[in-house]
C-alpha positions in Angstrom: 178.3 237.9 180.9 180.0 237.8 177.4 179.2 234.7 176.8 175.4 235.2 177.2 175.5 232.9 180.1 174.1 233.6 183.9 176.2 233.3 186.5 174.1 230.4 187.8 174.0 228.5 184.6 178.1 227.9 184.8 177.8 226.8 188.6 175.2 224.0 188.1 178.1 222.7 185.8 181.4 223.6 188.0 181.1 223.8 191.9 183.3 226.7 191.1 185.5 229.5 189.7 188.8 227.1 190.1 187.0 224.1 188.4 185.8 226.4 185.7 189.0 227.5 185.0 190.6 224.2 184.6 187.9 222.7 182.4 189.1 225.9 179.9 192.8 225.1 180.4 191.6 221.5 179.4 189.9 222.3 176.5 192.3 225.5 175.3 195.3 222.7 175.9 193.6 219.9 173.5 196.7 219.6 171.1 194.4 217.7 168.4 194.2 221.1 166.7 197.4 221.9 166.4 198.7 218.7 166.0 196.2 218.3 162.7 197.0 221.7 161.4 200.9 221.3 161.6 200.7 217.7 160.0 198.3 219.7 156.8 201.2 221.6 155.9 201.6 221.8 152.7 205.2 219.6 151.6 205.2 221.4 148.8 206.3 224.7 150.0 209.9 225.2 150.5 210.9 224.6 154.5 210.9 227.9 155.0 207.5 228.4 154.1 206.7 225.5 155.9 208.3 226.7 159.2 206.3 230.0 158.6 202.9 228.1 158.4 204.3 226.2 161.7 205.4 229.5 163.7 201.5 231.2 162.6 199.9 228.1 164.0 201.9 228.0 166.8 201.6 232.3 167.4 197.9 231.5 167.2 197.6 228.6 170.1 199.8 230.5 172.3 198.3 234.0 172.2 194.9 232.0 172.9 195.9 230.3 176.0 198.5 232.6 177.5 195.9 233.9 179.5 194.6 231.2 181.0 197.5 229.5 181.7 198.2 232.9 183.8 194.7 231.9 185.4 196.6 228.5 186.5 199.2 229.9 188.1 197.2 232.0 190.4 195.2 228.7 191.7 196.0 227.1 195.0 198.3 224.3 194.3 196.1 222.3 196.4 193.0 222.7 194.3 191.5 219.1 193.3 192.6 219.0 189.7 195.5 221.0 189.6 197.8 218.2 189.1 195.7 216.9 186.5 195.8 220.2 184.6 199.6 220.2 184.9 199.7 216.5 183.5 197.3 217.3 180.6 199.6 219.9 179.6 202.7 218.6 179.9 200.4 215.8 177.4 199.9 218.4 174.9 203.1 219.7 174.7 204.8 216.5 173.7 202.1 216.1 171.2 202.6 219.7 169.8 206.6 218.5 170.3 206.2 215.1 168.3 204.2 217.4 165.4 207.0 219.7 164.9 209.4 217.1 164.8 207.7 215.3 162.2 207.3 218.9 160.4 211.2 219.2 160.5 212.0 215.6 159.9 210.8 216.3 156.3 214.0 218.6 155.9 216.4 216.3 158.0 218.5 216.7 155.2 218.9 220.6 155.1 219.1 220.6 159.1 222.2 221.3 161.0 220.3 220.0 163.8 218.1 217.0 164.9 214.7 217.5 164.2 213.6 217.4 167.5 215.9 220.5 168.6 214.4 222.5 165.9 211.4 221.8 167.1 212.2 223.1 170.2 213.9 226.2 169.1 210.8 226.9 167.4 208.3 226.4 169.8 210.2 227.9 172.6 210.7 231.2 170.3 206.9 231.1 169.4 205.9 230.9 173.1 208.7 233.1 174.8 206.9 236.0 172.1 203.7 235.4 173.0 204.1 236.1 176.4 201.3 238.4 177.9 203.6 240.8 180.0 205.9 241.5 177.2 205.0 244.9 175.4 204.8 244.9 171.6 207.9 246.6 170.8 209.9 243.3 172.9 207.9 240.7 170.3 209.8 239.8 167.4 207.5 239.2 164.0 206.8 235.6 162.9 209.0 236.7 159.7 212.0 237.4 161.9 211.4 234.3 164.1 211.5 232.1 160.7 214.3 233.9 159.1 216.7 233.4 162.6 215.3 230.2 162.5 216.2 229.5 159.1 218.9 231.5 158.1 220.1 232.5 161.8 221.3 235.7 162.4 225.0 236.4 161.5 225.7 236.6 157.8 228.3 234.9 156.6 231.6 236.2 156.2 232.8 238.1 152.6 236.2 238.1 151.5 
């Protein structure tokens, strides 16, 4: 109905609601978006600034297919395709993994650890905060998840 479509329309396409909903998790989880957005970073800006632009990217994908991933988990495990569903994703996420990795491997030299664990902190920050069932007071801002990122979150000790 919002999308202007009848009912009847979308079930010519899919035989039904459960194949509907994984041809959307199949689209939403198409990491060529993310993947080209992360690698257009500008290398100019410190990595800071960098790892901002990463974390509003990553915010962005998350928030859009939070939902639908919910949708996924309320299917019968036994639905034809939802193995496939689980292996696309599982696809995407070590592309989105192998993108922020390359982001981070451009600092290797300032990091305290490998690139590939940063880009696991971040990601796994990104997406804990853009859980659906977490009210907004429990979501930290993208500044704060750069700045613990970055900087962590103990200052150092004055004498």
């Amino acid at each position: 109905e919002a999308a202007g479509i009848a009912e009847g329309t979308i079930f010519r396409v899919f035989p039904d609601k459960n194949a509907l909903i994984h041809a959307a998790i199949e689209t939403a989880m198409d990491p060529a978006p993310i993947c080209t957005a992360v690698g257009a970073i500008d290398d100019s800006l410190p990595v800071e600034g960098q790892v901002a632009a990463a974390t509003d990217i990553l915010i962005a994908r998350f928030e859009s297919v939070a939902s639908l991933l919910s949708m996924l988990r309320s299917l019968p495990h036994s639905h034809e395709g939802h193995d496939e569903v689980h292996r696309i994703a599982k696809q995407s996420t070590s592309a989105v993994a192998a993108a922020l990795t390359g982001l981070f491997a451009r600092h290797q030299d300032r990091l305290q650890v490998d690139p590939a664990q940063a880009a696991l902190m971040l990601r796994n920050m990104a997406f804990t905060n853009a859980l659906p069932h977490l009210s907004p007071e429990e979501k930290i801002s993208p500044e704060q998840m750069v700045s613990a990122l970055c900087f962590g979150i103990v200052s150092p000790e004055t004498n």
